[in-house]
Every structure is written in C-alpha cells, then in structure tokens.
N, C-alpha and C positions, 0 to 999 in steps of 0.2 A: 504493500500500500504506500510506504514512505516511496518506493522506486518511483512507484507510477504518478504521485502525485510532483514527482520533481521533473519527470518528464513532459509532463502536460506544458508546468511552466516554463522549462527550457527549450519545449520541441526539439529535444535534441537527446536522444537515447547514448551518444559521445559523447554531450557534454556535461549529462547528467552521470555517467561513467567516472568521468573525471571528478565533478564535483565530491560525489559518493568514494570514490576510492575502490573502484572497483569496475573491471572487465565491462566492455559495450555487450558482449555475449550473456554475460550474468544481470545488466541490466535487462537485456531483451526477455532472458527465461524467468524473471520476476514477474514482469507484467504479464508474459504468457501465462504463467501459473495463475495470478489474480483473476487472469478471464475464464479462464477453466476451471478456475473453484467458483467463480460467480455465473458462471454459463452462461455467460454474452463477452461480444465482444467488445472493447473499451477505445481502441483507435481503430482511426484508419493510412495503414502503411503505406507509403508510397516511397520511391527514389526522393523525391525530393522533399514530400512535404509528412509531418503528422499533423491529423485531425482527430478532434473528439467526434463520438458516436454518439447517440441519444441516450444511451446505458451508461455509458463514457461520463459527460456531463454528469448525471444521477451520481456515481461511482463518484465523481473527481472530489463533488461537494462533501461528501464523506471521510477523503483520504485525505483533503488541501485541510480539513479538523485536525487528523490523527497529527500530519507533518507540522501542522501550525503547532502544539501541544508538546513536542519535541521542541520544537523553537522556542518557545515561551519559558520551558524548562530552564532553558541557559539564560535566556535575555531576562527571566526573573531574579537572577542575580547580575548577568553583566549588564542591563540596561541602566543601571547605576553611574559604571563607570563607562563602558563602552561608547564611542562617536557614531554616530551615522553618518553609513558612507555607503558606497554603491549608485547604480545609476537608478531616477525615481520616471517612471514613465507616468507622464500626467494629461488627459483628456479635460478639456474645458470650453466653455462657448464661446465661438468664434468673438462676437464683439466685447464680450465681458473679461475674454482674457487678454489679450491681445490693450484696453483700457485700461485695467485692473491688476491681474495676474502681472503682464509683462514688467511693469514698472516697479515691483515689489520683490518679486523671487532675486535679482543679484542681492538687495539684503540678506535673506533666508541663506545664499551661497556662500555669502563673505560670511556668516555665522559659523556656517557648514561645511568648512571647502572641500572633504572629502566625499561631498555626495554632487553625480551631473545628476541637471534636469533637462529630460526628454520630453518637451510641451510639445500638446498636437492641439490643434486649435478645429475643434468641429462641433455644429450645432445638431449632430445626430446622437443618440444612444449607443454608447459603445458597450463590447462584453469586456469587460475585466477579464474576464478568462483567457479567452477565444485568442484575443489581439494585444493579451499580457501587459494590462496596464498596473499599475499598482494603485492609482488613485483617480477616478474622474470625476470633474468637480460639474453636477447639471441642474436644470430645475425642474427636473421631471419630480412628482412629488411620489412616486410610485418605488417602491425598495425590492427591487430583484431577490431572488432566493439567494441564499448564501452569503449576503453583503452585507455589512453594516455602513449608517449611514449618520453622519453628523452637518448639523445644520454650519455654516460661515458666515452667512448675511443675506436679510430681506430682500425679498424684488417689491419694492413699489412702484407702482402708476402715477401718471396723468397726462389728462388730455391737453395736447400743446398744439400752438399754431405759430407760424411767424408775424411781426405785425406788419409785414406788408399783404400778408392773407389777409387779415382782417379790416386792414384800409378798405380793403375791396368788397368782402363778406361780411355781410355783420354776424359777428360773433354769437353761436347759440347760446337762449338760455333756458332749453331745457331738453336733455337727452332725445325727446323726440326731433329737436330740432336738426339734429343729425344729419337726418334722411336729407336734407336741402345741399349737405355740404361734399367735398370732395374730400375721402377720407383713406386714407394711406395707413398701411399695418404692416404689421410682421406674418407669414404666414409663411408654411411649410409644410411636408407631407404631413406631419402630425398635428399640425395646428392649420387651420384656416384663417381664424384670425380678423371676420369679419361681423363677428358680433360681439358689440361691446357692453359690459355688462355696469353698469353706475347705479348708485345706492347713494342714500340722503334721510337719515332718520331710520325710520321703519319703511319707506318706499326702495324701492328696487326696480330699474327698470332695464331691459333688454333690445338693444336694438342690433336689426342687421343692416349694418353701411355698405355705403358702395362707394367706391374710387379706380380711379387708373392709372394705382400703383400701388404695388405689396411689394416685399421682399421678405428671403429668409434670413436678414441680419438686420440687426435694429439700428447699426452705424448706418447701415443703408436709407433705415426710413428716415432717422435723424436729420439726415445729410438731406431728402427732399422736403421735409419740413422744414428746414432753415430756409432753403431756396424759395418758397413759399406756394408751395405744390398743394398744399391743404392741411386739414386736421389731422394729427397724431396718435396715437394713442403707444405710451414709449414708456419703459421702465425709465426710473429717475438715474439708474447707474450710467447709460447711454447719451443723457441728453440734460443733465445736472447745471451741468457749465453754462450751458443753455437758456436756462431760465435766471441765474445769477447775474448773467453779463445782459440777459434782456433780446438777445438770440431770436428767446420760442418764450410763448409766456402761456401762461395755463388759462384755460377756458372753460366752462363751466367747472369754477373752484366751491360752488357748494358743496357740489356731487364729489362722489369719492369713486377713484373707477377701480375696476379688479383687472387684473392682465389675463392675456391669453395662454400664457403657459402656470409651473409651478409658484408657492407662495413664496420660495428661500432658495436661494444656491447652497446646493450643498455637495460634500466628498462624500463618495460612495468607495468604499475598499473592500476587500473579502475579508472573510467573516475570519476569528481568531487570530488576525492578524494586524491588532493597534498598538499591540507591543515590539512593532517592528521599528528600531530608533529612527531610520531615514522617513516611514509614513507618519510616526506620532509626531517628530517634529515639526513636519510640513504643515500636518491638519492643523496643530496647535497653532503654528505663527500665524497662518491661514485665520483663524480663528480669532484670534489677540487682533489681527491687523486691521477685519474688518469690525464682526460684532453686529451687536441689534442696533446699532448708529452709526452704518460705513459713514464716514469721508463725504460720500455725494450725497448723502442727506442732511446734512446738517447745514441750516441757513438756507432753507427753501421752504419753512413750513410744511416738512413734514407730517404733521401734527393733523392735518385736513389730506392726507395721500397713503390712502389704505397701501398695507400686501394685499397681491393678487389672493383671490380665492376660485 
C-alpha cells in the first residue's frame, strides 16, 4: 500500500524505487500483489504514461491515509525543528493569483528558501491527485472526497459601472432596472453568470441580464467596465482599486449583490496531509496574509458588500 501510494504521486515506478530504496522490479511486484489481493486492477500501464483506474482512485484515497500516517509519525516530532523545502505545486485563479498570489509568495520564499513554487494559474477545477498538485487555492464551495479544505479570504461583490457609462445611462435604482442596461459578467462552463442575485433587508431579488460581453476572467470584465462597456457585476478582489481611485463606482449601493461562483477562496490539499512543513507553511502565510479583511476590502465600505452566496 505504502509502494503504490508513492507511485500514484510520483508516476514513476523508478523513481518511487529510488525514493523507497528498493528494486523498480520489487516496486512493480508490490503493487501487482495489492491488485490481486484486492481483485481489481489499480493502474493503467503504458510505455510512457501511469494512470489511475476507477478502483485505483477508490484504492489510492485509502493508501495516500496509510502513507500520510507514516509521514506524520516522523514530522510529529521533526516538524519542530525541520525546514520546508521541496518543490510546492500550487493551482489558483487565473485573475486572483496572478493580483494577489503573484505579489506575495517571493515573501513566503525569502522566508523559505529551501522550498520552489510551481504556480499554475487556471480558473478550472483541478484533481490534486491526477495532475499532482499539492495545494489549489478555488472558490468552488464544494470539498472533493479525500481533501481537506481551509478557508484564506472572502469573495465579495458589487455592482460597478464606469462614470462615463453612467453620463450616458442613468444609473438603476432598482434590480429590476437591470433589464434596461448592458450588462457584462464573468461566465464559464460552470458558471453562466447571467443572473444576478441582490438582497436589501428581507427582499431578495433575481434577475437574468443580458449584455455583449462575458468572459471567463474577471480582469477581463474589469478591464471592459472601466472602458465603459456597461454594468459589472465583479468580486471586490478584481476591481478594489477601482472604486478607490473612482475608476468604476458602485451602483445600486443599497442592495447587497451575491457573486456567481463560491463564498471564500480557499486551499484544498489531501486529506492527512497538513502536517507537511512546505503545505502548513504556505496555507498558514496564505492565511495570516489575507484573512476575513484582505487588503482590497478595506476602505471601500465593505460593511454594505455581502460574500457571494
């Protein structure tokens, strides 16, 4: 179990040899043995590539326990003194890392010099397993099997416009007014993106907009609502600056909007595995850096700019 769980993560039945201390032939007859006492098969073998099987997966989340458990053993005393180091593979949203993430981790590094970071910048869901990340940071509010997840900071809303949109438009004042205006979102296979949902007391109200122009990055919408393309609808992390410098200024500020994806960015890691020095440290600075009052909420009135729900 310890073999095959080290090969999953290294795909690499050589280098899992190496790391074990032991024979590519002896790792190979490990993991054949595991599928013939469990009677399925757990990869799938090729010249060039391993894959997990559907039994495999099932199998892996059981054994990536056993092997976390053996890890834990040691790092419960050397995570005391021990450094994190190693390379950290980290998945994050395109426009929130790339704003957020990129400007902070050379801190985290100059902390840490004995750990790289491998940042991959995408607004899809990735598998931790699959594609061997160690940490991805999303807002999906949904927690995969096998993974623990810890929150780093809110996604807050509101509706923004440029005021050269509004010279033109007169600015709605009241959700239904919407429907009148040109309205630009975030949208992607998993999100659409074109119903916005605002609340005011005990009213709640849901509308579906129409505009011509969405994107899958919110720098994107950002960048056509400055231009003065129409109404927004933009997490605060995106477009902060924006409303401070007088940019994009908010519009219907009674109403409180909720976004189209999850309520919080948060790191997702597998499961037994937060005693790993290079993942605790990340999530923790992560954590310390941003908080229930990142950076770009503060000095915007917050206070009237729900999280998404």
């Amino acid at each position: 179990m310890l073999v095959f769980a080290k090969v999953v993560e290294l795909r690499s039945f050589s280098l899992t040899a190496r790391r074990l201390g032991i024979s590519r032939s002896a790792a190979s007859k490990h993991v054949t043995r595991l599928e013939q006492a469990l009677g399925a098969r757990l990869l799938n073998r090729t010249t060039r590539k391993l894959s997990l099987t559907e039994p495999g997966h099932a199998a892996y989340a059981h054994c990536a326990r056993i092997a976390a458990e053996v890890e834990a053993s040691e790092l419960s005393v050397q995570r005391f003194v021990s450094r994190p180091k190693g390379l950290l593979r980290v998945s994050a949203p395109s426009a929130f890392g790339r704003l957020h993430l990129v400007p902070i981790l050379p801190e985290y590094l100059t902390r840490h010099p004995d750990v790289a970071i491998d940042l991959v910048l995408s607004d899809r869901l990735v598998d931790l397993v699959e594609e061997r990340f160690d940490i991805a940071i999303q807002s999906s509010p949904l927690t995969p099997a096998n993974l623990i997840r810890r929150d780093i900071a809110p996604i807050r809303w509101a509706v923004c416009a440029a005021p050269r949109y509004l010279q033109k438009f007169a600015a709605p004042k009241d959700p239904d007014d919407l429907h009148g205006h040109n309205c630009i979102f975030y949208a992607s296979a998993a999100v659409r993106g074109d119903a916005w949902t605002l609340s005011r007391k005990a009213e709640t109200k849901r509308v579906t907009v129409n505009g011509n122009f969405r994107a899958n990055n919110s720098e994107a919408v950002r960048d056509a609502a400055v231009r003065g393309l129409g109404l927004a609808l933009l997490p605060t992390f995106a477009m902060w600056q924006d409303l401070k410098s007088g940019a994009l200024v908010r519009v219907l500020p009674d109403w409180i909007a909720h976004g189209t994806f999850g309520n919080s960015l948060t790191a997702y890691f597998i499961a037994d595995r937060q005693l790993t020095p290079k993942i605790r440290t990340l999530v923790d600075f992560l954590a310390e850096r941003f908080g229930k009052s990142p950076a770009w909420d503060r000095g915007i009135a917050v206070g009237s700019i729900s999280k998404a729900r």
